[in-house]
C-alpha positions in Angstrom: 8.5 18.4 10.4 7.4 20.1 7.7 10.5 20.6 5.5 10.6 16.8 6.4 7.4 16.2 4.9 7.8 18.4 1.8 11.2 16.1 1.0 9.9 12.7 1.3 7.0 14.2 -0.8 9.4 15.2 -3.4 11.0 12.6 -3.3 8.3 9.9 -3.8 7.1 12.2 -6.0 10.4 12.3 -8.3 9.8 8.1 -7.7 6.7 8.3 -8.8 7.2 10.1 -12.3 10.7 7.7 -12.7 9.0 4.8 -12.2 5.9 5.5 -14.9 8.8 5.7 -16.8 10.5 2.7 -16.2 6.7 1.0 -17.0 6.4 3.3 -19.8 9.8 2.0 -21.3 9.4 -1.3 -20.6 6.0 -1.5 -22.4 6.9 0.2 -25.3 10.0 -2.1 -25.6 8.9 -5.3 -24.3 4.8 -5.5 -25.0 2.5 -6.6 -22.6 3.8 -10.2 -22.2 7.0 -8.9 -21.1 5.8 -6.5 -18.7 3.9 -9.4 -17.4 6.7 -12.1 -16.4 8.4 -8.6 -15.1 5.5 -8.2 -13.0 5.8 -11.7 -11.5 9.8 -11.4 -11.2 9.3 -8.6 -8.7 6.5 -10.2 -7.0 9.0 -12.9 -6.1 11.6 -10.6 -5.3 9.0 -8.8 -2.5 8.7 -12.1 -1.1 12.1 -12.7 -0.9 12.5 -9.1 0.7 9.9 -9.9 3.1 12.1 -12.5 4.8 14.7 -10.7 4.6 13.5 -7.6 6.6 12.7 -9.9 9.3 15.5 -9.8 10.8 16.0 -6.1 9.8 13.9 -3.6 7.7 12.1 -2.0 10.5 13.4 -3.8 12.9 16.3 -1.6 12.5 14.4 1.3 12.9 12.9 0.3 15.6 15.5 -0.9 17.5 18.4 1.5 16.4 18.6 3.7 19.9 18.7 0.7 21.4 21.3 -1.0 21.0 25.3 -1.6 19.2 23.9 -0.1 15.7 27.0 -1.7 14.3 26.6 -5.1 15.2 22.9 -5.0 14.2 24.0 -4.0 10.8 26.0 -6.6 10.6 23.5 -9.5 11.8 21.3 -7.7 8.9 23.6 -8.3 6.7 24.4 -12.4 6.9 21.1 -12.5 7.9 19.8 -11.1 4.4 22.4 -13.4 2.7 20.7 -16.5 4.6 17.4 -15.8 3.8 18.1 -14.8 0.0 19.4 -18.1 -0.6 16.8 -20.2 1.3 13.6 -18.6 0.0 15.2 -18.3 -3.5 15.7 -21.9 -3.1 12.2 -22.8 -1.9 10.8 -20.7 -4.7 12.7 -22.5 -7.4 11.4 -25.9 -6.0 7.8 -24.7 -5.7 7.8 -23.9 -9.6 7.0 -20.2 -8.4 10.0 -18.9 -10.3 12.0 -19.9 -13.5 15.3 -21.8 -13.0 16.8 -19.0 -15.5 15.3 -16.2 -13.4 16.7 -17.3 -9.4 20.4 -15.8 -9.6 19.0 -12.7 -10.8 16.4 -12.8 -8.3 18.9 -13.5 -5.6 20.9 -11.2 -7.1 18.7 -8.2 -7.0 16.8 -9.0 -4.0 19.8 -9.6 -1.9 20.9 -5.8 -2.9 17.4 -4.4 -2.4 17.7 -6.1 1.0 20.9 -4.3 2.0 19.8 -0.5 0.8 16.5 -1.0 3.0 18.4 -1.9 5.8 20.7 1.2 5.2 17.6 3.5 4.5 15.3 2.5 7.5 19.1 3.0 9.5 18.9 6.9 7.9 15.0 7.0 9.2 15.7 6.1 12.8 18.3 8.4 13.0 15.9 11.2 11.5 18.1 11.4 8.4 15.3 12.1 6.2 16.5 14.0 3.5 19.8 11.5 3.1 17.0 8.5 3.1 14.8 10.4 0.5 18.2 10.6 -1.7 18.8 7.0 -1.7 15.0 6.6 -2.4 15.1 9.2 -5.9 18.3 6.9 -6.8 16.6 3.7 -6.9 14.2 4.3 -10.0 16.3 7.1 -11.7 19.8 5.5 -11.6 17.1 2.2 -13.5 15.5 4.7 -16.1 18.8 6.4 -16.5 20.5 3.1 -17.5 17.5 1.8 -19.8 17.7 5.3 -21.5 21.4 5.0 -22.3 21.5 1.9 -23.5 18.6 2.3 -25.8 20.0 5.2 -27.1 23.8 4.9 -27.1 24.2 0.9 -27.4 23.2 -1.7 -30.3 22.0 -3.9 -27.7 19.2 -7.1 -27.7 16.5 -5.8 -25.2 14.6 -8.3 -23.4 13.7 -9.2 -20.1 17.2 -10.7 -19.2 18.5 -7.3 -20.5 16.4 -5.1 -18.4 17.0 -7.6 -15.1 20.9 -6.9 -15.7 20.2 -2.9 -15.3 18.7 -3.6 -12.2 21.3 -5.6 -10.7 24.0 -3.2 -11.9 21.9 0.0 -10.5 21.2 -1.3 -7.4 24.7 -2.3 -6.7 25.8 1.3 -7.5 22.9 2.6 -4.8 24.3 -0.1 -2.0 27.8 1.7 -2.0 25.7 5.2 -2.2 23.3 3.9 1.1 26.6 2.8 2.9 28.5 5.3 2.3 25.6 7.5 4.1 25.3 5.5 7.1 29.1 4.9 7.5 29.5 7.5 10.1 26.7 6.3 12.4 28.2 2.2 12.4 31.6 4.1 13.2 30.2 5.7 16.3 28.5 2.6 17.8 28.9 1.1 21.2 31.0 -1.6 22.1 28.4 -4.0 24.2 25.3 -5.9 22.6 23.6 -8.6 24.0 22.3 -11.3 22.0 18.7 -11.0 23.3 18.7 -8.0 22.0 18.9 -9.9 18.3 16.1 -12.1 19.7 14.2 -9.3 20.2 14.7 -7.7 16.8 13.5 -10.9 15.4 10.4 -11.0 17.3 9.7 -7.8 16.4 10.4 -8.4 12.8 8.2 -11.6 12.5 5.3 -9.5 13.2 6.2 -6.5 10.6 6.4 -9.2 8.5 3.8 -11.0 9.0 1.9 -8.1 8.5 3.6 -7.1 5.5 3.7 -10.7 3.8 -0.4 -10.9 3.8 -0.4 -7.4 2.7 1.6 -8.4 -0.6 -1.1 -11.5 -0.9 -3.8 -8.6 -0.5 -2.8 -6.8 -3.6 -0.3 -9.5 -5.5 -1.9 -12.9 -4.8 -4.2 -12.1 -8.1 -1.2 -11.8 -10.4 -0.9 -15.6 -9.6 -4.3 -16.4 -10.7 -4.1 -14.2 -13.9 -1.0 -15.5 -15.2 -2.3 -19.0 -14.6 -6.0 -18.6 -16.1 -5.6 -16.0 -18.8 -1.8 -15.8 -19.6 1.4 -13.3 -19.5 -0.6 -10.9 -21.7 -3.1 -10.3 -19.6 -1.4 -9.8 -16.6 1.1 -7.4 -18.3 -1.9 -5.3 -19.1 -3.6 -5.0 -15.5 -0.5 -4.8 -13.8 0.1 -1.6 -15.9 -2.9 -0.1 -15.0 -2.5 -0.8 -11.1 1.6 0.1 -11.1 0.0 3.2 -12.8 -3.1 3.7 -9.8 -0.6 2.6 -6.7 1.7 5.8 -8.2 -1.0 8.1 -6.1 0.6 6.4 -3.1 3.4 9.0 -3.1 1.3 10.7 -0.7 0.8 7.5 1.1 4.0 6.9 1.7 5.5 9.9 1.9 2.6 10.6 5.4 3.4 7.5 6.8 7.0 7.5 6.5 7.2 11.1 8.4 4.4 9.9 10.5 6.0 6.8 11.9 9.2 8.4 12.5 7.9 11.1 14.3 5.8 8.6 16.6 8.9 6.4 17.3 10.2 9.7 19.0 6.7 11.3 20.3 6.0 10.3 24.4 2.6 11.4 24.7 -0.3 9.4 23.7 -2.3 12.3 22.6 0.2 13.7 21.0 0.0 10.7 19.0 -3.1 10.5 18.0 -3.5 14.0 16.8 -0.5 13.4 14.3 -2.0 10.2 13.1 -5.6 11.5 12.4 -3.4 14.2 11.2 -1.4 12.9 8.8 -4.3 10.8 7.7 -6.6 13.2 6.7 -3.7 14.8 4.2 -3.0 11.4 3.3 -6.9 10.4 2.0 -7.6 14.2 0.9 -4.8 14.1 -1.6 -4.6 10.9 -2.7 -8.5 11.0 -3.5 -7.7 14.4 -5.1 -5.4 12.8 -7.4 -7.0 9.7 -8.0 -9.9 11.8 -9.7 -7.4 13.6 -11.8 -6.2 10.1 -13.2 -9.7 9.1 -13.9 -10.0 12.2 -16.4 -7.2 11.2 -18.5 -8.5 9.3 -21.5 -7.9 6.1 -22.9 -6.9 7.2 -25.9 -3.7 8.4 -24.5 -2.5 5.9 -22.4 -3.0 3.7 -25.7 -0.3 6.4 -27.5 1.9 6.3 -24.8 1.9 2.4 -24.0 1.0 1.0 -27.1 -2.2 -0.3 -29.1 -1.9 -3.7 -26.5 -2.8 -1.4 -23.7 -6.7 -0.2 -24.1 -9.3 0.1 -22.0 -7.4 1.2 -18.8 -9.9 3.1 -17.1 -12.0 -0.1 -16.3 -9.1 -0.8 -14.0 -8.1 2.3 -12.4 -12.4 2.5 -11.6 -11.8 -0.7 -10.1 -9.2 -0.3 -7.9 -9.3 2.8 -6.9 -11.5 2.7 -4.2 -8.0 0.2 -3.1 -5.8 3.0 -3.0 -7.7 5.6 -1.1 -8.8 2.8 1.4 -5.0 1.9 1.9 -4.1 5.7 2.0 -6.2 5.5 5.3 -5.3 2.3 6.0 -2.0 2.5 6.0 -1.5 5.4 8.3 -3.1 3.7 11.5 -1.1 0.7 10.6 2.2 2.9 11.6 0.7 4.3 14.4 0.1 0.5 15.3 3.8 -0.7 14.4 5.1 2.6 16.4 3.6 1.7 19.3 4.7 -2.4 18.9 1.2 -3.2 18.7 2.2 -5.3 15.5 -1.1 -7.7 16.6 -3.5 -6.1 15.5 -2.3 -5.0 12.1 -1.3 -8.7 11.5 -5.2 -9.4 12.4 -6.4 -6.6 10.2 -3.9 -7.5 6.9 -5.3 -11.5 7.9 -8.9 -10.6 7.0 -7.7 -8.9 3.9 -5.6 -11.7 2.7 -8.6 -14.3 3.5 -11.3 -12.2 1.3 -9.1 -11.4 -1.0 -8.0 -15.5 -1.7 -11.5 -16.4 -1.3 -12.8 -14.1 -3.8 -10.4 -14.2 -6.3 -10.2 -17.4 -6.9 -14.1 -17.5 -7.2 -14.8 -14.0 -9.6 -11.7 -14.0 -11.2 -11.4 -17.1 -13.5 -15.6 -16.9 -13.9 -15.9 -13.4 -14.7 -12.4 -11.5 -15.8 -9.3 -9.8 -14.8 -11.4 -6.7 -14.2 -12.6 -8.6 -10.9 -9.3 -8.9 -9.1 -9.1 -5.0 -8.7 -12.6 -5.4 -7.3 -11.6 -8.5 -5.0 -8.7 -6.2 -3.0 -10.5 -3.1 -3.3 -13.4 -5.1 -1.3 -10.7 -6.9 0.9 -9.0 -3.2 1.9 -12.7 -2.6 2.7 -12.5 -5.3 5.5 -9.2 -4.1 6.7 -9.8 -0.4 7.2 -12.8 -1.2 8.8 -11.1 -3.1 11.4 -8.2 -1.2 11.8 -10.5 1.8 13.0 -12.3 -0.2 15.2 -9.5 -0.7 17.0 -7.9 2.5 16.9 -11.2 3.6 18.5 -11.0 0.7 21.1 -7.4 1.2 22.2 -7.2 4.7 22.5 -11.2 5.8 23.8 -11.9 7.7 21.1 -14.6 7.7 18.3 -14.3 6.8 14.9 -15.7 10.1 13.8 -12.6 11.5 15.0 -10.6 10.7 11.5 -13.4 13.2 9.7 -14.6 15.8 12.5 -11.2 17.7 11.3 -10.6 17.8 7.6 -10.1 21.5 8.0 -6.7 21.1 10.1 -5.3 19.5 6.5 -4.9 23.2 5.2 -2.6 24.0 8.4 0.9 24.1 8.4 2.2 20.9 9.8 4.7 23.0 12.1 1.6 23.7 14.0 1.5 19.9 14.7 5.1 20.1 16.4 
């Protein structure tokens, strides 16, 4: 488990740095404005993914031991074409997208679509390592390309330019994903019932349920800054969040080895000790490195981003308390999805996604972009608050249990084995 852990660290590490790249590139090329409608093109691609995974993302992991892994891959698959064409659709007709932006949307969504499906097919067969791979592609193969073109090419960059990379890097990463998982749909059984595909979709309505309201939790703002004060302005915040939700690596990386190892663990104690576990590393580092961001200056994410991009700090103070909240957060929510208890993190992303509507809509166009970083941070507040209620409830323990053993954080996670 811990070689496991060290790898997806790595590996969302190596993510991490690639993708402050990526922004880093796209800011100095494009300015603020473009890094803005970039912001809201992959806001509308998550949405799109959302439906997509619900009838596989994790789902698949879930469900992967039990049943005909081959035909399941398959129902992912026209299932993910279905839904990129209908939600694409619906948000061309609600004006939420630009009619010149929907085939690349479709396009890229539809491909990010297919490498989750093959990735969380690598998780539930404890493929870690080959998963983390596929994960390190995604953003380098993107900064690779936008390098080399820059450099080598006499080429127009623009937003249309840089949506082309993305489409062409991702399809390269598809055929790398299922090349990976080839030998596990070979090696299927022959029998599947379809309630078992009725199942799945059950399940994946309420991951993504869960998941949908979490995107309004920390995206729905974006919507309200583009329409009140402009592309500009949202190209600048969303820098300085893509920057703060970087810290996540260790988010991620806990919960990802976390949930695995839960999908796979019998005993209910067992369960819980991982999951305080792998929470407390989770909040100790991320907090460790979001004070380490705090002490960079201004002055030199100005020299790195350009003179558009001041002032930055005002937003990483502001969302911050966001990120370590969902560092916590997020690890009870897995412990929640392992166990299919995908109620009560549906109820717990619900009262984010209510405070954080209801308060954006009031602070932010009265009082600045500033206040949407303070409207999640207060609606990941709610959330985590909830969610450890109920992990007390459900499993007879007190909520002092997630800080009554901070010290275990320093032990080697074999010991958790």
């Amino acid at each position: 488990m811990f070689r496991n852990f060290i790898e997806t660290l790595f590996s969302r590490g190596f993510s991490a740095i690639t993708n402050f790249g990526i922004i880093l590139f796209t800011a100095r090329i494009l300015g603020a404005e473009g890094r803005g409608e970039l912001s809201l093109f992959f806001l509308n691609i998550g949405i799109v993914v959302i439906f997509q995974n619900i009838g596989s993302g994790s789902a698949i992991t879930y469900f992967i031991n039990k049943g005909n892994l081959k035909r399941i891959w398959i129902y992912s698959f026209f299932w993910c074409v279905i839904t990129t064409i209908v939600i694409s659709i619906l948000l061309l007709v609600n004006k939420l997208i630009s009619p010149s932006h929907i085939l690349y949307i479709s396009a890229i969504s539809f491909l990010l679509g297919l490498i989750s499906n093959n990735q969380n097919i690598l998780l539930g067969k404890e493929q870690i390592r080959q998963m983390n791979w596929v994960e390190i592609l995604k953003s380098f193969i993107v900064l690779l390309a936008l390098i080399i073109f820059y450099l080598f090419f006499d080429v127009k960059y623009n937003v249309q330019f840089v949506f082309k990379i993305y489409f062409f890097s991702y399809l390269v990463l598809f055929f790398f994903s299922f090349f990976l998982i080839l030998p596990f749909l070979k090696n299927g059984e022959q029998q599947e019932s379809l309630l078992k595909y009725k199942t799945i979709l059950k399940f994946g309505i309420q991951i993504q349920s869960n998941n949908f309201l979490q995107l309004i939790n920390y995206r729905f703002t974006y919507y309200i800054i583009e329409y009140f004060y402009g592309l500009h302005a949202l190209g600048i915040i969303s820098v300085a969040i893509s920057i703060a939700e970087n810290v996540w690596i260790i988010t991620k990386s806990t919960s990802t080895v976390l949930y695995s190892k839960l999908l796979n663990e019998i005993d209910s104690k067992r369960k819980i000790d991982l999951t305080v576990y792998f929470t407390n590393i989770s909040v100790f580092y991320s907090t460790l490195l979001c004070l380490i961001l705090l002490c960079v200056p201004d002055s030199l994410f100005s020299l790195f981003f350009g003179k558009e991009f001041q002032n930055l700090s005002i937003y990483f103070i502001s969302y911050i308390p966001a990120v370590i909240m969902l560092s916590f957060f997020s690890q009870i929510n897995h412990f929640f999805t392992a166990k299919n208890q995908n109620l009560i993190n549906i109820k717990a992303t619900g009262l984010g996604a209510i405070t954080t509507i209801i308060f954006s809509l009031i602070f932010v166009p009265n009082y600045g972009i500033v206040y949407a970083c303070i409207c999640i941070s207060i609606s990941y507040f709610f959330m985590l608050i909830f969610l450890i209620r109920q992990f007390s409830f459900k499993n007879s323990v007190h909520w002092t249990i997630f800080f009554k053993s901070y010290n275990n954080i320093f032990k080697s996670l074999d010991k958790h084995e």
